[in-house]
C-alpha positions as a Python dict, from the first residue, in 0.01 Angstrom:
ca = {
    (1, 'X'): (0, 0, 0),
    (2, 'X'): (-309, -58, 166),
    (3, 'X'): (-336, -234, 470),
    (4, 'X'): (-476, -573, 334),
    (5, 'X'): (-186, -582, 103),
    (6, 'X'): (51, -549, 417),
    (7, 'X'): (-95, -815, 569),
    (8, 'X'): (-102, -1030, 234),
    (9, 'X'): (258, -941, 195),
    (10, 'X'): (360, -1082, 560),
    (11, 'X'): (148, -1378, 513),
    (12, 'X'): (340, -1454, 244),
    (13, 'X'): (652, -1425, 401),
    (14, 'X'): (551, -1680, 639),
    (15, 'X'): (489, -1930, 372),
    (16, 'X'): (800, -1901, 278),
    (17, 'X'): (953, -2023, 607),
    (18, 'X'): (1078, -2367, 691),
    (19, 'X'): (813, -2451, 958),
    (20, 'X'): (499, -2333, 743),
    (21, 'X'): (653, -2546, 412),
    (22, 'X'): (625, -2843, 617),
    (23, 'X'): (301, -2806, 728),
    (24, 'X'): (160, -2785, 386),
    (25, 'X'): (420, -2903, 117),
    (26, 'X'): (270, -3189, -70),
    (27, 'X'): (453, -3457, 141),
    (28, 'X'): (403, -3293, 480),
    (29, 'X'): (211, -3613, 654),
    (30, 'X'): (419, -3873, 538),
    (31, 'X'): (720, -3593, 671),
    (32, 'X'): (564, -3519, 983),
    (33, 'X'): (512, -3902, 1052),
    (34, 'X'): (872, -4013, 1015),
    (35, 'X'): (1050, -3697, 1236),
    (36, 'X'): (741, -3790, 1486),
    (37, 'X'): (859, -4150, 1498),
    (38, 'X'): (1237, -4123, 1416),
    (39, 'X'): (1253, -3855, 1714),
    (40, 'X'): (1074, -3927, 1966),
    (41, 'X'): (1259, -3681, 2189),
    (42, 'X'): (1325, -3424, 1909),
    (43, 'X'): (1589, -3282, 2142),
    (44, 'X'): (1774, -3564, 2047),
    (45, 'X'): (1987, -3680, 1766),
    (46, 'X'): (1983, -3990, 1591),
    (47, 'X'): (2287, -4142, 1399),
    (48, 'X'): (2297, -4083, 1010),
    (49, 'X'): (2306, -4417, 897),
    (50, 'X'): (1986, -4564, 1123),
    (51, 'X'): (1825, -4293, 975),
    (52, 'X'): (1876, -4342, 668),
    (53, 'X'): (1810, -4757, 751),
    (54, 'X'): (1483, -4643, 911),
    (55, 'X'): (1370, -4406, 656),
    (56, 'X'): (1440, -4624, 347),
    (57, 'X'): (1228, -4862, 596),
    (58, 'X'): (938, -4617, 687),
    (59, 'X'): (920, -4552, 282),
    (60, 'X'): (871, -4883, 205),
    (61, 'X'): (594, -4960, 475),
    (62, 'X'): (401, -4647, 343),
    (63, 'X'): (430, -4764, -9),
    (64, 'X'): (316, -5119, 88),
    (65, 'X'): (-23, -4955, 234),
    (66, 'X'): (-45, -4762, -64),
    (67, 'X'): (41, -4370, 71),
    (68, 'X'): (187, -4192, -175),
    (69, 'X'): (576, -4098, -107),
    (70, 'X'): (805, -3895, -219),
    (71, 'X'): (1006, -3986, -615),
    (72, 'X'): (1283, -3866, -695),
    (73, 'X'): (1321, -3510, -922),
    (74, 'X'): (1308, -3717, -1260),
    (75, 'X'): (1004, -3903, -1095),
    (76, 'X'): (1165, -4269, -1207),
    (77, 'X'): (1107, -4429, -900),
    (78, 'X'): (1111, -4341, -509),
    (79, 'X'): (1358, -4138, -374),
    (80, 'X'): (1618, -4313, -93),
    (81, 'X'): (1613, -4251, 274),
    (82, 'X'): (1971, -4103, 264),
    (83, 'X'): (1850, -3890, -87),
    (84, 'X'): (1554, -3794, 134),
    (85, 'X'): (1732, -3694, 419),
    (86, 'X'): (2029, -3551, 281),
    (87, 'X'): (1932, -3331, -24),
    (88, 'X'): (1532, -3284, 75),
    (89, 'X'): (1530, -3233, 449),
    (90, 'X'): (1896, -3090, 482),
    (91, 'X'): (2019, -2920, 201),
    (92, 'X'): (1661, -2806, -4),
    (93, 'X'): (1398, -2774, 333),
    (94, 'X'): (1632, -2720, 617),
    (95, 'X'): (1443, -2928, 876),
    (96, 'X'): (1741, -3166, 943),
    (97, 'X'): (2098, -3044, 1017),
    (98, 'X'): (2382, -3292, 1065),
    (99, 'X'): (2637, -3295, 1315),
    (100, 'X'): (2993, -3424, 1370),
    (101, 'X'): (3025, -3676, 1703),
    (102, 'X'): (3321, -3730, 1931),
    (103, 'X'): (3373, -4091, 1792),
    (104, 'X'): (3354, -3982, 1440),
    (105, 'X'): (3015, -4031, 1329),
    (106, 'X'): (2778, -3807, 1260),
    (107, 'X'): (2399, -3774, 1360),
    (108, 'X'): (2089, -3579, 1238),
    (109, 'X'): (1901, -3321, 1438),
    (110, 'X'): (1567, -3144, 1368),
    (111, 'X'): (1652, -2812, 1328),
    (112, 'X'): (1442, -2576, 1528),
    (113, 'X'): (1180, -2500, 1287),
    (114, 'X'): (1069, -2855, 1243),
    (115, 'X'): (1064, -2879, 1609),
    (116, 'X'): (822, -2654, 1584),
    (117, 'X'): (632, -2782, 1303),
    (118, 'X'): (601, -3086, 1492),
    (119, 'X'): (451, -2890, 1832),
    (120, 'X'): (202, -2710, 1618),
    (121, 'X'): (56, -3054, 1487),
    (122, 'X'): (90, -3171, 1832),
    (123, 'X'): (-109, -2926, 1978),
    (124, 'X'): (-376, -2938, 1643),
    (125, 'X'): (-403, -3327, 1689),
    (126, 'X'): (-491, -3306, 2052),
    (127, 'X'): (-786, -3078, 2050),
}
């Protein structure tokens, strides 16, 4: 294989990880806005249920200014905050992960390569 092909083949390898597929997946601003607002200290967690509250809430305030957002797979009509966050983010993209609390509950945490997503456009949206 020639060397352009090597690099072609590792480029594409990177396209296929978490952090690059939310930097360019069709969705990735309206995305990259709610995990920048919902997590303002992405170190932190937030509880499942506010985040579903708040991104059922963010969805509907982007649809009211007329950004696009994300429909459900059969395209009917747009998808839920807990649909969103539990089968796009978690289980299909892998930018949220979900963990148990001492008092029961559970909360959602950016996994570490949305972290990272979100210090790359940090770092592009400053300069």
């Amino acid at each position: 294989m020639s060397g352009i092909l090597d690099v072609y083949d590792r480029l594409s390898r990177c396209y296929e990880k978490p952090t690059l597929r939310l930097l360019t997946n069709k969705w990735a601003q309206v995305s990259m806005a709610i995990f920048t607002d919902a997590f303002p200290d992405p170190s932190c967690g937030k509880g499942t249920e506010l985040m579903h509250a708040q991104v059922d809430a963010y969805l509907r305030e982007f649809a009211d200014a007329g950004v696009e957002v994300p429909l459900r797979e059969n395209g009917a009509r747009s998808i839920t905050g807990r649909e969103l966050c539990q089968e796009r983010w978690m289980r299909e993209d892998r930018w949220l992960a979900i963990y148990p609390l001492d008092s029961g509950e559970t909360e959602y945490r950016l996994t570490a390569d949305a972290i990272e997503a979100m210090e790359i456009m940090d770092k592009l949206s400053s300069t």
